[in-house]
TIVO-2410 file (N, C-alpha, C; in nm, 3 decimals):
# residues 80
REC num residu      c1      c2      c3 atome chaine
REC   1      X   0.647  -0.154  -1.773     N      A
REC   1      X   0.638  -0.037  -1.689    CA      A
REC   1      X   0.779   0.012  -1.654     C      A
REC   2      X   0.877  -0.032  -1.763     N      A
REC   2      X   1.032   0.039  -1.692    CA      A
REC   2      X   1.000   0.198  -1.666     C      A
REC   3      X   1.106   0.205  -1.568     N      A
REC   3      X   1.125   0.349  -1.514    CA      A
REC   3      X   1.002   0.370  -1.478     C      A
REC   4      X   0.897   0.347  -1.439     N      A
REC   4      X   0.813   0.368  -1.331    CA      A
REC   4      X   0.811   0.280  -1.200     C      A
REC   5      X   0.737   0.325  -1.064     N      A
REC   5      X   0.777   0.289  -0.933    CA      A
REC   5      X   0.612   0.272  -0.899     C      A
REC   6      X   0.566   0.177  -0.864     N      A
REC   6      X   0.434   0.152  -0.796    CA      A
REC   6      X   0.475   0.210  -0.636     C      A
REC   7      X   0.390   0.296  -0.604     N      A
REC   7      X   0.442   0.352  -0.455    CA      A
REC   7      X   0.270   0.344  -0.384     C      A
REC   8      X   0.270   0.327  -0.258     N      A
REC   8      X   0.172   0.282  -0.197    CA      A
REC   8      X   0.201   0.380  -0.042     C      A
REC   9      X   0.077   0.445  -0.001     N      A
REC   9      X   0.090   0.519   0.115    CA      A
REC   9      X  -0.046   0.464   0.178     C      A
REC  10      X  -0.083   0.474   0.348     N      A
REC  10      X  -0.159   0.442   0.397    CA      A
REC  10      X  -0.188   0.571   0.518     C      A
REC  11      X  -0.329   0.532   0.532     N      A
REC  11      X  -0.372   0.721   0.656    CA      A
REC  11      X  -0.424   0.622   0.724     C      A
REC  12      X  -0.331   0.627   0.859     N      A
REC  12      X  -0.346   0.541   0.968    CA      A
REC  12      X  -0.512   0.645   1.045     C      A
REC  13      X  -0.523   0.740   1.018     N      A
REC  13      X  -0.644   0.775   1.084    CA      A
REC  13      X  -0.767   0.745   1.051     C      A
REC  14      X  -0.761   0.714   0.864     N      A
REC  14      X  -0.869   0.628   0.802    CA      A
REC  14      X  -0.899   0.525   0.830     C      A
REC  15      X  -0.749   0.419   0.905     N      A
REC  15      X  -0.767   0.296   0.915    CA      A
REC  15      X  -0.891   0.196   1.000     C      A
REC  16      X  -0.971   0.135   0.988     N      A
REC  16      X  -1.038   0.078   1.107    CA      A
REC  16      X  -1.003  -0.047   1.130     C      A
REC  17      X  -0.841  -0.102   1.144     N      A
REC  17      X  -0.783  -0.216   1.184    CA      A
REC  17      X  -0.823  -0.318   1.170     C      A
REC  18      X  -0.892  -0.340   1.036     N      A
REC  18      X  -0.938  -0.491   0.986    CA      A
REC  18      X  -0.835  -0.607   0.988     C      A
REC  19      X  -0.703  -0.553   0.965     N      A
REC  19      X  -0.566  -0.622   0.938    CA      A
REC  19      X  -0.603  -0.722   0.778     C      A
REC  20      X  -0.665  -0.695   0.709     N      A
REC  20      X  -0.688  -0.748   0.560    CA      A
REC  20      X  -0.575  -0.719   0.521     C      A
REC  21      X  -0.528  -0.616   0.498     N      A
REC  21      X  -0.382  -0.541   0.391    CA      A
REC  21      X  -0.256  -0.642   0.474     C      A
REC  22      X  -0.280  -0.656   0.597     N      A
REC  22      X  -0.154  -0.718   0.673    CA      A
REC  22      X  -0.179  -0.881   0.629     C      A
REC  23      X  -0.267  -0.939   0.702     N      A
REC  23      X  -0.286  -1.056   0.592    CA      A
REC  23      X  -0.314  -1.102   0.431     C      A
REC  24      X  -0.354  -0.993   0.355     N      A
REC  24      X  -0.331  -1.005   0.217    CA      A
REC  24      X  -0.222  -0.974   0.153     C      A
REC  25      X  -0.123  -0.894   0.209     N      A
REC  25      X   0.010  -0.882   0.192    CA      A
REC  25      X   0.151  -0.854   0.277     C      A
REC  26      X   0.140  -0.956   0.351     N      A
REC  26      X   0.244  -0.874   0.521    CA      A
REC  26      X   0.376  -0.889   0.463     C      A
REC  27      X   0.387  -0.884   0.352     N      A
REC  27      X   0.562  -0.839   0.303    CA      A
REC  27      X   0.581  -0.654   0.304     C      A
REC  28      X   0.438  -0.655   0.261     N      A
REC  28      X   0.408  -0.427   0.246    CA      A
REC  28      X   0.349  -0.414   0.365     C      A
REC  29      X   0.268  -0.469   0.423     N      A
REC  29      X   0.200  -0.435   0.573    CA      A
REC  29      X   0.226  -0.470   0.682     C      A
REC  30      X   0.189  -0.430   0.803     N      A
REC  30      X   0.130  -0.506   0.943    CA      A
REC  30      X   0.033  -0.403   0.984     C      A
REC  31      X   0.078  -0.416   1.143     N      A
REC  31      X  -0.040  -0.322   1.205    CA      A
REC  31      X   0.006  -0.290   1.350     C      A
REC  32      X  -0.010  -0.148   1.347     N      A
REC  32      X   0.043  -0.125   1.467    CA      A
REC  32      X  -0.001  -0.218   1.616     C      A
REC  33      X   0.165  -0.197   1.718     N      A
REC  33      X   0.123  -0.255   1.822    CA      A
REC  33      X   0.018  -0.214   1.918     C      A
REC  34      X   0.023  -0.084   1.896     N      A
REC  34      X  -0.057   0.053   1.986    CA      A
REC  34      X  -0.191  -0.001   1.957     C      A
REC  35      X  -0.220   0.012   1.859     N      A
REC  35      X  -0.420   0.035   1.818    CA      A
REC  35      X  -0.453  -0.052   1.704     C      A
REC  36      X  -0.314  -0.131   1.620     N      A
REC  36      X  -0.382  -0.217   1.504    CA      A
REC  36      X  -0.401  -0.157   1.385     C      A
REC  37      X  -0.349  -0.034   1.372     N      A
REC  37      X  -0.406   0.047   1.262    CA      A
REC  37      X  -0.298  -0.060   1.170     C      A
REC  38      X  -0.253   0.034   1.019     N      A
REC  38      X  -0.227   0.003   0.947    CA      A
REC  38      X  -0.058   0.066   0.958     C      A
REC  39      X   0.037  -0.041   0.918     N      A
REC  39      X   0.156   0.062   0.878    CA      A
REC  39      X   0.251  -0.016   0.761     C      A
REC  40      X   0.265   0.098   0.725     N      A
REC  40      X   0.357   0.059   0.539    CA      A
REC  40      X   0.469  -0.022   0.622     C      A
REC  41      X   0.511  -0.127   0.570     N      A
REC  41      X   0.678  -0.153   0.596    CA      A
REC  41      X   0.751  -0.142   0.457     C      A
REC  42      X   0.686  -0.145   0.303     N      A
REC  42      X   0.791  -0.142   0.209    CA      A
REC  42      X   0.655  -0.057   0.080     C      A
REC  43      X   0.723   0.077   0.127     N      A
REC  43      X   0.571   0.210   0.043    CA      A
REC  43      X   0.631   0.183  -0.115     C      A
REC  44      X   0.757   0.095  -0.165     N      A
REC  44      X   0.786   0.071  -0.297    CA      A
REC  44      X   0.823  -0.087  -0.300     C      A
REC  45      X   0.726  -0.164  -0.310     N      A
REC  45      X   0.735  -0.290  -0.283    CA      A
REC  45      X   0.778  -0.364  -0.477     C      A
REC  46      X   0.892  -0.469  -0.432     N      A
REC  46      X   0.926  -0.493  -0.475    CA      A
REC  46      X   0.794  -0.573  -0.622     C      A
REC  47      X   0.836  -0.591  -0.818     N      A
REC  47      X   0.712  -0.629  -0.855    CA      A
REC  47      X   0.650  -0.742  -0.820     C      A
REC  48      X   0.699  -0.846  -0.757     N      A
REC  48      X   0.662  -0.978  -0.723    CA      A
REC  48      X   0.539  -0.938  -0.613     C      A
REC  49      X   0.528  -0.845  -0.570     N      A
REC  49      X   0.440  -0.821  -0.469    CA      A
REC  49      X   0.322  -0.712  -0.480     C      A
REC  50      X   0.315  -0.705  -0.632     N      A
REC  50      X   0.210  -0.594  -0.726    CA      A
REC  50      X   0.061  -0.650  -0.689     C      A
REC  51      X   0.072  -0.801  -0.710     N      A
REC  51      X  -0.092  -0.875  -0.719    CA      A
REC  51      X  -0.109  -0.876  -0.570     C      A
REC  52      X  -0.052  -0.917  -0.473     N      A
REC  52      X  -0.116  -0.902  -0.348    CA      A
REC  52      X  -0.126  -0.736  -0.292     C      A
REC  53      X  -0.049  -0.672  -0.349     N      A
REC  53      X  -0.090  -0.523  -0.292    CA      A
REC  53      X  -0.235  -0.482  -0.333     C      A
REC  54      X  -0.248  -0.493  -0.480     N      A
REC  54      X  -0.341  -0.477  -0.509    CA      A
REC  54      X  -0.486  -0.520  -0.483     C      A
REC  55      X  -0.444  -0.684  -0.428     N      A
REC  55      X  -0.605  -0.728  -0.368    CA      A
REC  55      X  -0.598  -0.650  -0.222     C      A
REC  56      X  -0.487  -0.576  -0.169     N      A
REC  56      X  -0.499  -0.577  -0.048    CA      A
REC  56      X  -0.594  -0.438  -0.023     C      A
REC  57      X  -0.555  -0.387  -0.152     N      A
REC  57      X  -0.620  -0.226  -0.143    CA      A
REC  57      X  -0.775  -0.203  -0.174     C      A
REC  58      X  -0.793  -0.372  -0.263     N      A
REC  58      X  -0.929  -0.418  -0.293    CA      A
REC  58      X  -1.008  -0.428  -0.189     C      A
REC  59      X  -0.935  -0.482  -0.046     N      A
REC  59      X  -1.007  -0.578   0.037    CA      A
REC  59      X  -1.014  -0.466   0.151     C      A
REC  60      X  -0.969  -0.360   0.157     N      A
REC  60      X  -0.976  -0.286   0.268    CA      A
REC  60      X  -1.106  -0.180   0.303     C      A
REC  61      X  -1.136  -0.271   0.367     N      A
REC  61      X  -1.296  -0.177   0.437    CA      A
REC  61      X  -1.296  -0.038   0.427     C      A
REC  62      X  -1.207   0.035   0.470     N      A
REC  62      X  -1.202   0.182   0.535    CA      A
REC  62      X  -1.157   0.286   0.387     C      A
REC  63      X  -1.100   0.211   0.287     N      A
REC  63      X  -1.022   0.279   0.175    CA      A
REC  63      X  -0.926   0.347   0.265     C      A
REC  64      X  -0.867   0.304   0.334     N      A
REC  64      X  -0.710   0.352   0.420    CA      A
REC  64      X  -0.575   0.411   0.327     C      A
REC  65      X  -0.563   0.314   0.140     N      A
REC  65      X  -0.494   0.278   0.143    CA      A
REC  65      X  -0.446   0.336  -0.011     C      A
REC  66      X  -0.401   0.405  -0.047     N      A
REC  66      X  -0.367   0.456  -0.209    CA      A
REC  66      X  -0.208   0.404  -0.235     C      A
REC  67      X  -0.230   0.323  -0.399     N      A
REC  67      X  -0.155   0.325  -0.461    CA      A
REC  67      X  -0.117   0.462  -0.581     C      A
REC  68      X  -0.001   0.468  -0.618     N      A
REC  68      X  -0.004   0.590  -0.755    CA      A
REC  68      X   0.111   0.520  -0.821     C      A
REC  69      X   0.175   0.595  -0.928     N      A
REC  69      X   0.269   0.527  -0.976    CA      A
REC  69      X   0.390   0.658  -0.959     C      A
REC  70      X   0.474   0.643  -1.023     N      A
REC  70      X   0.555   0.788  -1.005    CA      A
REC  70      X   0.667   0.713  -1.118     C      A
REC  71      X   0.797   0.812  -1.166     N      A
REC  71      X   0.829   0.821  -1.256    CA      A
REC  71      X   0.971   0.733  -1.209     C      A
REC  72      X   1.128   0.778  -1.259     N      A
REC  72      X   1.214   0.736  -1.225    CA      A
REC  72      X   1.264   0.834  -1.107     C      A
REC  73      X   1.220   0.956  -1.146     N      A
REC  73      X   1.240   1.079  -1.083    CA      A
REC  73      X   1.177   1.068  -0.965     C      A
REC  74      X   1.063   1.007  -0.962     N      A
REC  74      X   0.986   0.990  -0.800    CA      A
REC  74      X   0.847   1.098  -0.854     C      A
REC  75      X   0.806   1.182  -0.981     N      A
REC  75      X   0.729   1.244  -0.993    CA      A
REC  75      X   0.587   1.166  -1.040     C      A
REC  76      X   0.495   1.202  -1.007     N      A
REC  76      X   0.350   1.149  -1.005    CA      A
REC  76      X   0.379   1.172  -1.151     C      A
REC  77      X   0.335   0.974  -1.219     N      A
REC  77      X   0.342   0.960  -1.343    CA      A
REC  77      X   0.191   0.975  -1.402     C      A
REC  78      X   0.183   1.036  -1.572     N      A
REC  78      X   0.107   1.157  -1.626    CA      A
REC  78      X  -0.040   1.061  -1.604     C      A
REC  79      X  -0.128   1.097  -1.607     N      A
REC  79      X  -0.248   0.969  -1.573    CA      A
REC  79      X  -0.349   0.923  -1.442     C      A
REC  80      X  -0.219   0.962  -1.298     N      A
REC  80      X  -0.259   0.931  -1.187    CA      A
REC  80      X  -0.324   1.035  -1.129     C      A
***
């Protein structure tokens, strides 16, 4: 996958604060202090951290949580 970027965004208004994404991957997640929602800490997480993002987006009740890929450029790569 050179020159592409796995990028990951989350809609804290979708969220219903399961904290799954924070415990299936708290290197990319936590959860707010306010209400528990969901919040990105790393929206281009390094590849060592591809398989837990991915179960994390598996495991999330609310679908809070989109991955896409994007280019070198940062442009939505052709497919997504």
């Amino acid at each position: 996958m050179s020159g592409r970027v796995l990028r990951v965004e989350a809609d804290p208004g979708r969220c219903c604060s399961a904290g799954m994404c924070a415990l299936t991957a708290p290197e990319v997640f936590d959860q707010s202090d306010a209400d528990g929602t969901v919040v990105v800490l790393d929206a281009q997480p390094a590849d060592r951290h591809h398989a837990a993002l991915r179960d994390a987006v598996r495991s999330c009740p609310s679908g809070a949580i989109r991955l896409s890929t994007r280019d070198a450029s940062g442009q939505m790569a052709a497919g997504e």
